[in-house]
C-alpha positions in Angstrom: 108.3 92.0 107.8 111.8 90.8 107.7 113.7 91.0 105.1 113.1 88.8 102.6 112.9 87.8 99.0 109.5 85.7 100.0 106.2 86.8 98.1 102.5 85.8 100.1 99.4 85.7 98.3 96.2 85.8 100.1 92.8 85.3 97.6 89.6 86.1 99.5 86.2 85.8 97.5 82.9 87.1 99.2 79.3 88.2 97.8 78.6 91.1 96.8 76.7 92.4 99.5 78.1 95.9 101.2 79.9 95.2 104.3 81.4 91.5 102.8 84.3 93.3 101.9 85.3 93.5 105.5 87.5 90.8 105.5 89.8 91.5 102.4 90.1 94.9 104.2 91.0 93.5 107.2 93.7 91.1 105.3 95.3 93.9 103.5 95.3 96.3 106.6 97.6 93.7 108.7 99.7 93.0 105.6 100.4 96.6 105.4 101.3 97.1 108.7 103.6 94.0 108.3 105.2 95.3 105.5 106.3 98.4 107.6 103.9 101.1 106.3 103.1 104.2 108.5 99.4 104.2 110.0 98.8 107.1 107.3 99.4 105.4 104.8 97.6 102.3 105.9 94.5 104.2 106.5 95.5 104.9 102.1 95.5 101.4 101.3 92.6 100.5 103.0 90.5 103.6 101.9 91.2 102.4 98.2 90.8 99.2 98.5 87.1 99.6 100.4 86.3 101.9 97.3 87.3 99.7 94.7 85.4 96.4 96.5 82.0 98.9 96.7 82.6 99.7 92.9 82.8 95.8 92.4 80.0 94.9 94.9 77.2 97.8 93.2 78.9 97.7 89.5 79.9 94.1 89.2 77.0 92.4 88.8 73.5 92.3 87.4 71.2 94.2 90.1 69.6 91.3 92.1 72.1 89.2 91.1 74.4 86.8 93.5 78.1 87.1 92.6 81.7 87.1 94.2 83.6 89.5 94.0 87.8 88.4 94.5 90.7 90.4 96.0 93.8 88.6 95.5 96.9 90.3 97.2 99.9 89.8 96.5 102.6 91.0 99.6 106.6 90.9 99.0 109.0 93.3 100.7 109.0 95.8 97.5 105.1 96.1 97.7 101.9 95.5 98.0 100.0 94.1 95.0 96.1 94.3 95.0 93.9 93.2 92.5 89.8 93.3 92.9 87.6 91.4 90.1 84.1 91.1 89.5 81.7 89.6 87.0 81.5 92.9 84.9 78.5 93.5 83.6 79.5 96.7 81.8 83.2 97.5 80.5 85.3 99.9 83.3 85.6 103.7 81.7 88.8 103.6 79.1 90.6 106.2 81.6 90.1 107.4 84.9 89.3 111.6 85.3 89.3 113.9 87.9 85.7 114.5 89.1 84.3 118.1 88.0 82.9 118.6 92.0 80.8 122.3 90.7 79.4 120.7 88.2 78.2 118.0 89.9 76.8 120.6 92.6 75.0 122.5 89.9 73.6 119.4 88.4 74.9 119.5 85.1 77.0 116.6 85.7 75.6 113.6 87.3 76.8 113.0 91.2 78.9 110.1 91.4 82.5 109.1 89.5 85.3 110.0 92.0 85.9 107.0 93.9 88.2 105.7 91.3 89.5 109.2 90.6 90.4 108.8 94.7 92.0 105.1 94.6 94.8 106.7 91.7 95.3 109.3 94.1 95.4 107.1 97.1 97.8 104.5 95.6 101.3 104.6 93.5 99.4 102.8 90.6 95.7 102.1 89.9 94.1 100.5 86.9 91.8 98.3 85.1 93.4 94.8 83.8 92.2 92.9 80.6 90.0 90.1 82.3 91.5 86.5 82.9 90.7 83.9 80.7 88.2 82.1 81.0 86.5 84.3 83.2 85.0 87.5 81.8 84.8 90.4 84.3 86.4 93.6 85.4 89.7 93.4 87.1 91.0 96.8 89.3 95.0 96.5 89.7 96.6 98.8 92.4 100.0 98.8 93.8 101.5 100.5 96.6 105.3 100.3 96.9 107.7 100.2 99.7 110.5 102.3 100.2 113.9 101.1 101.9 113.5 100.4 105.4 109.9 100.2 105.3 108.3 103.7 105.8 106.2 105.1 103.1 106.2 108.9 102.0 103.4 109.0 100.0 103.3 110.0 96.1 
């Protein structure tokens, strides 16, 4: 992208049915590459953001339920700004933990929990936002920021 003070927003809304999400992946993946990310990190962006769209699309709704879920992205030179939101049928966790893998093996803790634990990892900041008025819902914020010259080196 050439330099530039200019922000673009994209807003894509689909139903929360696995495989929807498609499209918002595809949108971030070519602003990202726009942007001037390395194929790595790309491959980052576009991991999270599937995760956080299948947390949305099984979490965000009552089960036989139709509902959108949103991704609204937010592209400017500095970085690439990512929110998914759902209906919310449950409030997110207060904070986001690293998954106890043995555990889970053993079956003393249940199997399940690290995609979110992944998306911080994944991305220079991840978290849940307060939902917008009027709408109630969850809303998962994540940014991924730009270096000078346009190549990323990861956390």
């Amino acid at each position: 992208m050439p330099p530039s003070r200019e922000m673009r927003v994209q807003i894509l809304t689909f139903p929360n049915e696995l495989g929807a999400e498609r499209m918002a992946l595809d949108a971030v993946v070519l602003l990202a590459k726009k942007l001037g990310f390395p194929p790595e990190r790309v491959d980052d962006i576009k991991l999270a953001l599937a995760e956080a769209c299948t947390n949305a699309i099984a979490h965000g709704c009552p089960p036989e339920t139709a509902c959108d879920v949103t991704v609204t992205v937010k592209a400017t030179p500095q970085k690439l700004d990512i929110v998914v939101e759902d209906a919310g049928i449950s409030p997110p966790p207060a904070f986001i933990t690293a998954p106890d893998i043995h555990k889970m093996v053993s079956g003393e803790a249940r199997l399940g929990g690290m995609g979110l634990y992944l998306i911080q990892k994944l991305m220079d900041e991840a978290e849940f936002l307060p939902a917008a008025a009027p709408h109630r819902g969850n809303r998962f914020h994540m940014v991924m920021y730009v270096p000078p010259g346009g190549t990323h080196d990861g956390k």
